[in-house]
Backbone as CSV, one residue per row, in Angstrom:
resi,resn,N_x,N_y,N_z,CA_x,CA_y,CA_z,C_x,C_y,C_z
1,UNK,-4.490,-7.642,9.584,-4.080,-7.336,10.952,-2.796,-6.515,10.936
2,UNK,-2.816,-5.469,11.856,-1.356,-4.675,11.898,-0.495,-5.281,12.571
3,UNK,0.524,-5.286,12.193,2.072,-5.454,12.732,2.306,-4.786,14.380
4,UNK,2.602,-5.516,15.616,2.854,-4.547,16.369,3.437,-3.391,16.595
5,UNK,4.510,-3.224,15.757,4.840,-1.944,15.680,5.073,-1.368,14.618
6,UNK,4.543,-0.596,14.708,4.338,0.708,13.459,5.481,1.823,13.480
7,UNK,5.373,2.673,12.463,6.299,3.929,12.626,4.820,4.883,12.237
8,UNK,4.439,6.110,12.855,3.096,7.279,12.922,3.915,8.231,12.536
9,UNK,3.136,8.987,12.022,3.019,10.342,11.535,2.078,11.292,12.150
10,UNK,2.740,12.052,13.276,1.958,12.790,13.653,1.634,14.237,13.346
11,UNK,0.431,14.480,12.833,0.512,16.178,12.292,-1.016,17.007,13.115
12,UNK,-1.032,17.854,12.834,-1.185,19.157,14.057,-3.089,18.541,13.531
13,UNK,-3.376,18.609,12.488,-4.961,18.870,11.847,-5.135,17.986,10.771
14,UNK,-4.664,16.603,10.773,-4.971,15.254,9.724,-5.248,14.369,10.636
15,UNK,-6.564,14.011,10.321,-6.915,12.300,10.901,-7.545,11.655,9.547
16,UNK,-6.816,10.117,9.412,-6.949,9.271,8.603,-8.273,8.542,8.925
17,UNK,-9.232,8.374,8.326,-10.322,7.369,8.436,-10.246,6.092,7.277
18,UNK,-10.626,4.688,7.922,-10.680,3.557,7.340,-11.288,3.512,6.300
19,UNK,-10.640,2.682,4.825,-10.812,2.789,3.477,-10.955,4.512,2.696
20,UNK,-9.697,4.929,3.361,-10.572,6.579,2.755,-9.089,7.224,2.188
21,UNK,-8.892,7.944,0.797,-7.415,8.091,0.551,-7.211,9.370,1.003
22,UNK,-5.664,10.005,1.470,-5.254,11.137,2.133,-3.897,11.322,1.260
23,UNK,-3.440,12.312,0.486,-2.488,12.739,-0.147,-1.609,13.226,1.093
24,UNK,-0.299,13.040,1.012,0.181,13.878,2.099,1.763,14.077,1.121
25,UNK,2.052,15.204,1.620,3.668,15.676,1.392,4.915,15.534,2.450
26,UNK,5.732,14.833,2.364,6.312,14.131,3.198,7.863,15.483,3.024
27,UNK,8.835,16.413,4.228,9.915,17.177,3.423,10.884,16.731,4.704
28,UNK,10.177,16.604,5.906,10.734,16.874,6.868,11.835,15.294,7.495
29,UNK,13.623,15.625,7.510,14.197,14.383,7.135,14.238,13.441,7.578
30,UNK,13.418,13.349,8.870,12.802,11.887,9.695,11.999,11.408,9.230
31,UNK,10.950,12.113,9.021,9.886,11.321,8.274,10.061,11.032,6.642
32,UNK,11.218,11.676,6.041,11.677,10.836,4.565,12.034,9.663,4.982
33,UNK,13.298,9.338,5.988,13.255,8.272,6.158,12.431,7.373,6.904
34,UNK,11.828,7.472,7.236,10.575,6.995,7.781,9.735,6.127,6.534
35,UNK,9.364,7.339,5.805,9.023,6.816,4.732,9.637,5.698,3.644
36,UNK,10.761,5.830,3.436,11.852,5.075,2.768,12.130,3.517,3.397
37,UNK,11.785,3.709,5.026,11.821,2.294,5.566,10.478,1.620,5.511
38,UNK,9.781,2.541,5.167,7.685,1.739,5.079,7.607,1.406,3.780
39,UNK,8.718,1.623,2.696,8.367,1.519,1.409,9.490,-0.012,1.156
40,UNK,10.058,-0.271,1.865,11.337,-0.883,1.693,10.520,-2.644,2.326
41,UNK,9.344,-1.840,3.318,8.501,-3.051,4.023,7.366,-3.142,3.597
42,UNK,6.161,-3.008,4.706,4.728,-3.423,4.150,4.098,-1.969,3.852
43,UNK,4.577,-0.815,3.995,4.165,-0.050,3.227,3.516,0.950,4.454
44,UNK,2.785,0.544,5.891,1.939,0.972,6.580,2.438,1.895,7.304
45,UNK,1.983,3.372,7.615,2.456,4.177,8.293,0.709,4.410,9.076
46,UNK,1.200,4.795,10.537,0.143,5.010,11.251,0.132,7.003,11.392
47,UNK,-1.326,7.323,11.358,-1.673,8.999,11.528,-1.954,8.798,12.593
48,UNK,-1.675,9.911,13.234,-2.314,10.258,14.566,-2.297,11.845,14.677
49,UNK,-2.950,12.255,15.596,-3.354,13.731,15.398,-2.226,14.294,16.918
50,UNK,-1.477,15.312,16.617,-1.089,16.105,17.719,-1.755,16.428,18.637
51,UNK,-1.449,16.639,20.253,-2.162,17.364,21.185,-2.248,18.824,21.456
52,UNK,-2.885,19.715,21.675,-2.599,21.136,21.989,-1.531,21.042,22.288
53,UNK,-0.778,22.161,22.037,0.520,22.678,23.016,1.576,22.074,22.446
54,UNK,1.337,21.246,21.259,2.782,20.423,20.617,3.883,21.340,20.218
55,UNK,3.473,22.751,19.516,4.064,23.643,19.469,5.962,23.500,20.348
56,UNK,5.639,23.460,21.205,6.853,23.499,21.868,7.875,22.459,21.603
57,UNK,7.280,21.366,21.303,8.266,20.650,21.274,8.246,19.743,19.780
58,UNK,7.868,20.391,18.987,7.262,19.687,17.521,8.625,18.551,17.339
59,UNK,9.919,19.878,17.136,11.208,18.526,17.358,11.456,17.194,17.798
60,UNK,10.800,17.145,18.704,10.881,15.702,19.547,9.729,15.213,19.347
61,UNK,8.893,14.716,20.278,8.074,13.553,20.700,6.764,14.384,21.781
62,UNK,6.522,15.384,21.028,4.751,15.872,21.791,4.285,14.790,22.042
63,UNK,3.113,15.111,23.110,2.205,14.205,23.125,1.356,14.415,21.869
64,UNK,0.630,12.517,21.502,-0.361,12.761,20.535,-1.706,11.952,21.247
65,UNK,-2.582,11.834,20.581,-3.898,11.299,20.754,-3.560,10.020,20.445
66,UNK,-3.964,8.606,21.448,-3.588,7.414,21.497,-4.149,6.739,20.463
67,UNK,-5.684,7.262,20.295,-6.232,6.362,18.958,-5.623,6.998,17.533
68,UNK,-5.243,6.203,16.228,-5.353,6.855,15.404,-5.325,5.768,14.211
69,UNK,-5.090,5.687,12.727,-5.656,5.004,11.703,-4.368,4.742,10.562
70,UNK,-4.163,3.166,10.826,-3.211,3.138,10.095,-3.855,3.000,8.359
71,UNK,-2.546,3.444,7.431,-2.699,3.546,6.167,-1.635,2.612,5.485
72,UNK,-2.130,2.339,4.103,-0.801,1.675,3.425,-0.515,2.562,2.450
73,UNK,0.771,2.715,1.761,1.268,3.862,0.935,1.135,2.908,-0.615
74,UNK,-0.411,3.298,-0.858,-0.671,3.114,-2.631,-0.022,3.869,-3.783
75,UNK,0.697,5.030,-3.269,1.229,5.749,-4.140,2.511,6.254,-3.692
76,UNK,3.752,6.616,-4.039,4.567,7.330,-3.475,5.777,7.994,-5.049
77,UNK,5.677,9.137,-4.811,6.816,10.025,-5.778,7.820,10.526,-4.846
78,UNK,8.884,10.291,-5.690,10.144,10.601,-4.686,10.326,11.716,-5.453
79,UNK,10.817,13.148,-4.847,11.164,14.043,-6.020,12.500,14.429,-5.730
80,UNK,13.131,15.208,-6.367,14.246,15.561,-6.840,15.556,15.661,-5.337
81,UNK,14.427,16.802,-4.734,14.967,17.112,-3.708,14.953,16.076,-2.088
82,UNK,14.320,14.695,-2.395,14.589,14.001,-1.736,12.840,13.821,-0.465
83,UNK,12.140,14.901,-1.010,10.767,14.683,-0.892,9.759,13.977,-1.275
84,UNK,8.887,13.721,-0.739,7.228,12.820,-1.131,6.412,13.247,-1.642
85,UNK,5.978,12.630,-2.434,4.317,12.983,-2.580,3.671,11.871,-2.465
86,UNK,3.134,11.525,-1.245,2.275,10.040,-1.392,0.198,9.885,-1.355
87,UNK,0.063,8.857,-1.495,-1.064,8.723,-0.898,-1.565,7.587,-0.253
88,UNK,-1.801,7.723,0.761,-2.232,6.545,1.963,-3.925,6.095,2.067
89,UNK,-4.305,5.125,1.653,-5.116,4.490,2.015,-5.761,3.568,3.555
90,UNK,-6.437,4.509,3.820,-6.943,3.971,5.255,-6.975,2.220,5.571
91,UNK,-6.342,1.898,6.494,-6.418,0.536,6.829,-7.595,-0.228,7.948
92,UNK,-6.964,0.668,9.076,-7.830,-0.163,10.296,-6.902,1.020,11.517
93,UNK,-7.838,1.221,12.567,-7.891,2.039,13.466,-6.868,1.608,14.749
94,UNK,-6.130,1.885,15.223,-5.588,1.098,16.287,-5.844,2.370,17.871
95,UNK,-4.767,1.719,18.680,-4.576,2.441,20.243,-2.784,2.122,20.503
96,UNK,-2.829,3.526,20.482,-1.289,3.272,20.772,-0.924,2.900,22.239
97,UNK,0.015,1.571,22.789,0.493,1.563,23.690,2.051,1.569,24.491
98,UNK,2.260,2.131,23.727,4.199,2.640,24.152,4.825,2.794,23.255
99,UNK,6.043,3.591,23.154,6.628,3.980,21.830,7.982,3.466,22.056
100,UNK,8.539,2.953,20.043,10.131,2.872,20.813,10.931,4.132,20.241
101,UNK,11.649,4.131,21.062,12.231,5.666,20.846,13.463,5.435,19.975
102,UNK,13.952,4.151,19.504,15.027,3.653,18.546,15.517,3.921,16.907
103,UNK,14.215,4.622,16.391,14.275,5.249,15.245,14.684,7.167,15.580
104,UNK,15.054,8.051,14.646,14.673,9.029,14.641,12.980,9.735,14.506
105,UNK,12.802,8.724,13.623,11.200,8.789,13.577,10.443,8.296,14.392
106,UNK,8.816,8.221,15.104,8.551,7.582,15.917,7.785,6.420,15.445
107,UNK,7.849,5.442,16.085,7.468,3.992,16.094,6.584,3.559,17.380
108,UNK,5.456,3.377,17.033,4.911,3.102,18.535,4.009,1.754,18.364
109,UNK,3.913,1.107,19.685,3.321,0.026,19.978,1.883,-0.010,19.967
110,UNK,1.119,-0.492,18.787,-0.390,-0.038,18.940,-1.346,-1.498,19.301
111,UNK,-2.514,-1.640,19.211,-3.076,-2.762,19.095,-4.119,-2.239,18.369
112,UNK,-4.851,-3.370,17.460,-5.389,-3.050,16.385,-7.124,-2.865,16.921
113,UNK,-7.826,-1.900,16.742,-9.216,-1.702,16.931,-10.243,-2.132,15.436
114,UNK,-10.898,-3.267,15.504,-11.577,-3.944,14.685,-12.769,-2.654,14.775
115,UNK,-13.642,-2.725,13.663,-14.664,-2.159,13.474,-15.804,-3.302,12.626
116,UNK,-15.907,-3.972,12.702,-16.862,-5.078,12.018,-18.509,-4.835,12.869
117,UNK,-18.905,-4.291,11.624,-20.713,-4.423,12.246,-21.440,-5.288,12.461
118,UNK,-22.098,-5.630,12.947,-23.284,-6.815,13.687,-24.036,-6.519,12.281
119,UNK,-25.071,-7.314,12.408,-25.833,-7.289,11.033,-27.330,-6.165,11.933
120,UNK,-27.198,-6.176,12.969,-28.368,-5.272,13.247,-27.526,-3.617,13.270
121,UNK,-26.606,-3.367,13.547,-25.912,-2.576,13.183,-25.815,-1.799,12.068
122,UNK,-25.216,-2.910,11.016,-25.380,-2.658,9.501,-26.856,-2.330,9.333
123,UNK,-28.088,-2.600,9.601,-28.905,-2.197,9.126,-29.448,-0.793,9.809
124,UNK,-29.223,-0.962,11.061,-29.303,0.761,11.295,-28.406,1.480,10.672
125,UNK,-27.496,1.261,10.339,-26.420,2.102,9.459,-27.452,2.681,7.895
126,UNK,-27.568,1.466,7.856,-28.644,1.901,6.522,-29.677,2.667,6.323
127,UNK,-30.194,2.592,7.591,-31.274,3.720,7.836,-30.957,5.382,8.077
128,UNK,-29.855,5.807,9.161,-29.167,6.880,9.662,-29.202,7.388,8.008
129,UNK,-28.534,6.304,7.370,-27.990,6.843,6.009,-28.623,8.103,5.531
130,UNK,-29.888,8.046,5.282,-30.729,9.092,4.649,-30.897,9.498,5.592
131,UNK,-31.125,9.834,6.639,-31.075,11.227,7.628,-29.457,11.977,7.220
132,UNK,-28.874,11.411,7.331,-26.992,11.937,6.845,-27.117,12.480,5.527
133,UNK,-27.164,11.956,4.508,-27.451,12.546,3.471,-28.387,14.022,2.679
134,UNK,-29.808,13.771,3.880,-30.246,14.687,3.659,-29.840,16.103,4.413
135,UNK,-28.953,15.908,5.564,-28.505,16.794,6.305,-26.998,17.549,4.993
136,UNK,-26.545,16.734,4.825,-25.388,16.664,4.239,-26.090,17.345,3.072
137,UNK,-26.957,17.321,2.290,-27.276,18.304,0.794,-27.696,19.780,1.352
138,UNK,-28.743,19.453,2.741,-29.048,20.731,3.393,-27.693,21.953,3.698
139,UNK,-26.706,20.935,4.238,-25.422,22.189,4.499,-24.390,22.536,3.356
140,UNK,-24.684,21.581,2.028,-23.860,21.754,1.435,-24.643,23.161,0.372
141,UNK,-26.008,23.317,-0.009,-27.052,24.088,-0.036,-26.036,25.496,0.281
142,UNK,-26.286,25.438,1.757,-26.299,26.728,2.572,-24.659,26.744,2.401
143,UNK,-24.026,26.333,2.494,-22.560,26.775,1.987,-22.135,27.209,0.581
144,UNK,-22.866,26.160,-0.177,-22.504,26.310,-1.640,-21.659,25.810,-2.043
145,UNK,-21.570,24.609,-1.487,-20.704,23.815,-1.994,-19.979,22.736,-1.268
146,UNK,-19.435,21.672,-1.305,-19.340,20.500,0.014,-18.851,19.068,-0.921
147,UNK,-18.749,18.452,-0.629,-18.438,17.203,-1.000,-19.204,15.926,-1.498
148,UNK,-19.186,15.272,-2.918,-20.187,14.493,-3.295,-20.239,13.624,-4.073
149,UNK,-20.834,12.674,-3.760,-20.043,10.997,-3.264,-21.542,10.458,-4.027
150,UNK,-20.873,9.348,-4.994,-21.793,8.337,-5.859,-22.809,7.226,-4.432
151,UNK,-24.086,7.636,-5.397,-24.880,6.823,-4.020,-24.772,5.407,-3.996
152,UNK,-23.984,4.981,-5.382,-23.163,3.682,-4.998,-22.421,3.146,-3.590
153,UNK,-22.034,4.273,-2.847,-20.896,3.865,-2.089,-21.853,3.344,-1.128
154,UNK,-20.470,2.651,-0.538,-21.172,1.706,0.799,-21.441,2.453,1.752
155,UNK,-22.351,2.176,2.388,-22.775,3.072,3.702,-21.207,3.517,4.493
156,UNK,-20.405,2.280,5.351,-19.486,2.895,5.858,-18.472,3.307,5.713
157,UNK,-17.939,3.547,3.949,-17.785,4.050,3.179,-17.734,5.291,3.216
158,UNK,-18.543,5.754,2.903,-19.504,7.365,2.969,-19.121,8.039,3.981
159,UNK,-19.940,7.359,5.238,-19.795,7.840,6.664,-18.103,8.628,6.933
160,UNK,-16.911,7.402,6.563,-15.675,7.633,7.120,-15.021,8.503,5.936
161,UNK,-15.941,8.579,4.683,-15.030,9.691,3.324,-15.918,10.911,4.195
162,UNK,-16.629,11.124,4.636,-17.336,12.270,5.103,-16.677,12.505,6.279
163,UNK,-16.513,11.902,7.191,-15.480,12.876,8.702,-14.216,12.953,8.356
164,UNK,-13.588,12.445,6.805,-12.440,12.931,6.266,-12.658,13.936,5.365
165,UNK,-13.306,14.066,4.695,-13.686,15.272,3.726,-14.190,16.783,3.858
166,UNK,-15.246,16.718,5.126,-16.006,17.616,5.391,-14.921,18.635,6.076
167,UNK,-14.721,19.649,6.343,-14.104,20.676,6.707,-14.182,20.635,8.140
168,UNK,-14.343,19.847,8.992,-14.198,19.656,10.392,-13.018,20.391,11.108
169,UNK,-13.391,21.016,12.276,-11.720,21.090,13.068,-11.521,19.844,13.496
170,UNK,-10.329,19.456,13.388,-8.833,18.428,13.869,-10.148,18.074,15.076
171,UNK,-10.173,18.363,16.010,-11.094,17.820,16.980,-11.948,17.181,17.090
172,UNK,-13.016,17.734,16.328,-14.460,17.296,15.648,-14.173,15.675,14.983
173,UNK,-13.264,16.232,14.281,-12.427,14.760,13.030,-11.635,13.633,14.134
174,UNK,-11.149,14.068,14.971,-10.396,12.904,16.120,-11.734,12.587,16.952
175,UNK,-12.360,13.066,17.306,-13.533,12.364,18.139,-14.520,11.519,17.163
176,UNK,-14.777,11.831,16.245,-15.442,10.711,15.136,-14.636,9.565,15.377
177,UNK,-13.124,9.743,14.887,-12.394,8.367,14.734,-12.452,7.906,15.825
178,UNK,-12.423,8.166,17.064,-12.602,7.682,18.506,-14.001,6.768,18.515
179,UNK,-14.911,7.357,17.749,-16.313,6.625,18.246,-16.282,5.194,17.808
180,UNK,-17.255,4.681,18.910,-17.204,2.945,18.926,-17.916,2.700,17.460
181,UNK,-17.035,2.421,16.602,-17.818,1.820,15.204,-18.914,2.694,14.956
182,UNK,-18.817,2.539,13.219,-19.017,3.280,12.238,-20.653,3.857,12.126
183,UNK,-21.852,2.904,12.987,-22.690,3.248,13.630,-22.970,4.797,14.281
184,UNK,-21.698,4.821,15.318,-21.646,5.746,16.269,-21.405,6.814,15.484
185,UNK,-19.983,6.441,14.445,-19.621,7.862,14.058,-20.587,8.874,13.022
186,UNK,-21.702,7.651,12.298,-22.783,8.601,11.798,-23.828,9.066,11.937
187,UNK,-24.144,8.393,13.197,-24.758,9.583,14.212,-23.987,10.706,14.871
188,UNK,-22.891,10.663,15.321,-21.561,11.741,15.563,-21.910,12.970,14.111
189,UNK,-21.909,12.469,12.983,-21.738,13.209,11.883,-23.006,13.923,11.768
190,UNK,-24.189,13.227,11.989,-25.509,13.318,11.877,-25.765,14.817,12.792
191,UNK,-25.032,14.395,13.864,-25.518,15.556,15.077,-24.271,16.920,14.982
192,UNK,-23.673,16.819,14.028,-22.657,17.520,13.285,-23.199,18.916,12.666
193,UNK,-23.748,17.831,11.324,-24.617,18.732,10.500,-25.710,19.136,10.596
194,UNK,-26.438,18.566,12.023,-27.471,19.453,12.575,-26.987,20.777,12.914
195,UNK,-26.094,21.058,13.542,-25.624,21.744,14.098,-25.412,23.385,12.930
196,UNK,-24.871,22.479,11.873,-24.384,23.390,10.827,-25.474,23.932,9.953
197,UNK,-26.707,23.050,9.846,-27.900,23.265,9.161,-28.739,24.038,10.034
198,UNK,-28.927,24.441,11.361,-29.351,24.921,11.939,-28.654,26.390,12.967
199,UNK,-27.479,26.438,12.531,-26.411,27.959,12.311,-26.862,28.895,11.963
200,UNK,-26.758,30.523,12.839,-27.031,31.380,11.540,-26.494,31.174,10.290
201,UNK,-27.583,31.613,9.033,-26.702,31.686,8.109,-25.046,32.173,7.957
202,UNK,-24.553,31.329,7.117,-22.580,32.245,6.773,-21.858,31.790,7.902
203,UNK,-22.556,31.030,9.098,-21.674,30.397,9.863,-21.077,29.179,9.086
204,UNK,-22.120,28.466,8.427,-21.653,27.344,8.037,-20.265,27.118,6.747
205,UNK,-20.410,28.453,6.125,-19.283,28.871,5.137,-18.090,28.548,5.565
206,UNK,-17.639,28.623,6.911,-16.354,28.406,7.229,-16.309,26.691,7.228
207,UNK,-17.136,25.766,7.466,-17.049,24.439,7.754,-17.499,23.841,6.462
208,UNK,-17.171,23.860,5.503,-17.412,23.445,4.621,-16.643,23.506,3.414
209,UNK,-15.981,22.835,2.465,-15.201,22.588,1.436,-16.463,23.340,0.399
């Protein structure tokens, strides 16, 4: 369970998905210390994705997107110059509800969004599976190249390394994490790569790793 209050990291085109790792480079000197106080505690920093138009006010406190996915910091290098190199492991999804403005960095009030499947759930999950997959070899085909994951992994697993992996715009990738459980989001993904498998050709080149 998360802590009520968190300290987020908000950036313009990163959304964190549950159990899924994200390297990030930490330079900027709020969020070092930011970092330095999550390492000093339980480790958890929350992502959240910027809103259009942050531009203006990147300095301060843009608006961001209320849902977003906290991580714990499995890795962290401090380097010379007083920079990061970490990597965050997806935790659990929350909703932000008020921020305190008491750090330089921001800290906001979230509540935690469970994702636990029903067992009829889980088994439609299991099924979607191979429709996803086969969509997913079809675009990776026509791109030439894409992302690819031991058929060991767990179904929702897969699903959430795939709306983190796949070359999505920031948008595409925040409305997945929005969807009601992991169900939803691979049909979300499903109706994705229809989209991309059924593109003129060389469209799909740009959406794809």
């Amino acid at each position: 369970m998360l802590p009520p209050t968190i300290p987020i990291f908000p950036l313009p085109n990163t959304v964190l998905f549950p159990n899924v790792f994200l390297p990030l480079h930490i330079f900027e000197p709020r969020y070092r210390s930011m970092l330095s106080d999550a390492l000093e505690g339980d480790r958890i920093i929350g992502m959240v994705l910027l809103q259009p138009g942050f531009e203006a006010n990147y300095e301060g406190r843009p608006p961001v997107y209320d849902i977003g996915c906290a991580g714990v910091v499995t890795h962290a290098e401090r380097l010379e110059d007083g920079r990061f190199n970490i990597v965050l492991r997806g935790i659990q999804k929350f909703r932000i509800t008020g921020e305190d403005e008491s750090r330089a960095y921001r800290l906001a009030h979230v509540q935690p969004l469970l994702e636990q499947p029903t067992a009829e759930e889980a088994e439609a999950l299991r099924k979607q599976r191979t429709r996803l997959e086969a969509l997913l070899a079809a675009a990776v085909e026509r791109a030439g190249s894409g992302p690819r994951f031991t058929p060991a992994i767990p179904d929702e697993d897969l699903v959430n390394a795939l709306a983190q992996y796949l070359q999505l715009e920031p948008l595409e990738r925040q409305a997945l994490l929005e969807r009601d459980g992991c169900l939803s989001r691979c049909r979300g993904l499903i109706e994705l790569l229809e989209m991309k498998v059924h593109a003129p050709r060389g469209w799909d080149k740009r959406s794809m790793h």
